[in-house]
N, C-alpha and C positions, 0 to 999 in steps of 0.2 A: 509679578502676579499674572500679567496676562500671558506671558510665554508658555506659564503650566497650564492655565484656560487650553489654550493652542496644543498643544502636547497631550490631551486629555482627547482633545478630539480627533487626532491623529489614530490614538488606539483605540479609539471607539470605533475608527473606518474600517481599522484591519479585522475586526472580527464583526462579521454581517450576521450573524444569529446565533443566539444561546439557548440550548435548551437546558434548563435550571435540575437539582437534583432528583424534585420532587415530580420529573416530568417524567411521564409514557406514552411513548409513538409507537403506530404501526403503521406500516406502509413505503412509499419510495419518497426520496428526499435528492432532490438535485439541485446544487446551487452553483454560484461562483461567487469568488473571497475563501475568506477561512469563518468554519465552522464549531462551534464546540457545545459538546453533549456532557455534560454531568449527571440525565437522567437514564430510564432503558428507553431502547430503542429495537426497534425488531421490523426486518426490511430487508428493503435497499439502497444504497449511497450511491451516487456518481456526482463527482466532480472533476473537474481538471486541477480542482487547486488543491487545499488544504482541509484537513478532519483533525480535529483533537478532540481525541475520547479523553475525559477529567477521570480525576482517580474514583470516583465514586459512577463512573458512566458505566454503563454495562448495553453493548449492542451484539444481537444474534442477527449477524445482517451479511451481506456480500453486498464487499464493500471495494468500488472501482476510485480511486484517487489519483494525485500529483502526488500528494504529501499525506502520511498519515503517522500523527501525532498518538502514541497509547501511554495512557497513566492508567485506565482501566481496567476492564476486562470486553475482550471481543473474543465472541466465538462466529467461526464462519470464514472463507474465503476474501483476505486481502488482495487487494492487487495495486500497485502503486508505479505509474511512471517516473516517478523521480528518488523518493526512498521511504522509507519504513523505521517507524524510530519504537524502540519498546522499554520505557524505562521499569526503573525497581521496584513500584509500584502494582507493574500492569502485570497481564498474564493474557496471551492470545492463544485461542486452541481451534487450530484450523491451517489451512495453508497461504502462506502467502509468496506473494510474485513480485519481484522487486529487481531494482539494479541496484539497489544500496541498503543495506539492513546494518541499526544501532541496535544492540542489545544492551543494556544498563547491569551490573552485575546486580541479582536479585530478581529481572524482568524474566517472564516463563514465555517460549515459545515452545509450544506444545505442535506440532506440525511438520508439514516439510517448508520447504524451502527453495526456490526456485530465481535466482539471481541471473539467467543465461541473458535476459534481455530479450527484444523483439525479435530481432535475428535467431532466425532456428541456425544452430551451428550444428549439424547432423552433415556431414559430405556426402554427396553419392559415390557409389565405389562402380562407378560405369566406364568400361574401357572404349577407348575411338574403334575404329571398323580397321587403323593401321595398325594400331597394337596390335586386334586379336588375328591377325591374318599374318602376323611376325610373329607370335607364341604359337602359332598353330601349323607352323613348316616348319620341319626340321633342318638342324641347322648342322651343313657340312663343313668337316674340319675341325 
């Protein structure tokens, strides 16, 4: 009996604020832990940790995360350092930025998509002063 006591409070730690179905926010929302929306919401999000939008959440937000959970509907600008999960449920119409994207068969991303990570991988095509002074004398023989 007391172990489930114990066990009860464990998951009550992991998620630090609920906003319930019947709930509507405007505005900016920044926290740390994990977060979860069942109501609308309409903003901005930043955390470094965790969002789960519930199947009944619906947020028109740009939205900066770790982690971001979708059972809902999000319209707007994802961006997540760690991954992006979008199950069968949910439907996202907007672009998101990730190094790890779940798609649930059934789940809508409506969007682009941008997995490159922090690192811009673009090369410059800039040659040394010895290259171009070796392409630019003609070569005898």
């Amino acid at each position: 009996m007391w172990k489930g006591k114990e066990n009860m409070k464990k998951d009550d730690a992991q998620i630090k604020a609920y906003m319930g179905e019947d709930t509507v926010f405007n505005g900016s929302l920044t926290f740390d832990g994990t977060v979860r929306i069942d109501g609308k919401f309409e903003g901005q999000v930043i955390t470094e940790d965790t969002l789960i939008v519930g199947e009944t959440g619906h947020l028109i937000a740009e939205i900066s995360a770790g982690t971001v959970v979708c059972m809902g509907r999000v319209e707007g600008t994802v961006m997540a350092s760690k991954k992006v999960e979008i199950h069968s449920t949910s439907r996202v119409v907007g672009n998101v930025k990730s190094p790890a994207l779940y798609i649930e068969l059934g789940g809508v991303l409506d969007g682009s998509c941008d997995m490159t990570g922090k690192e811009s991988k673009i090369i410059p095509l800039v040659k040394d002063e010895k290259e171009k002074k070796s392409i630019n004398q003609p070569k005898n023989g």
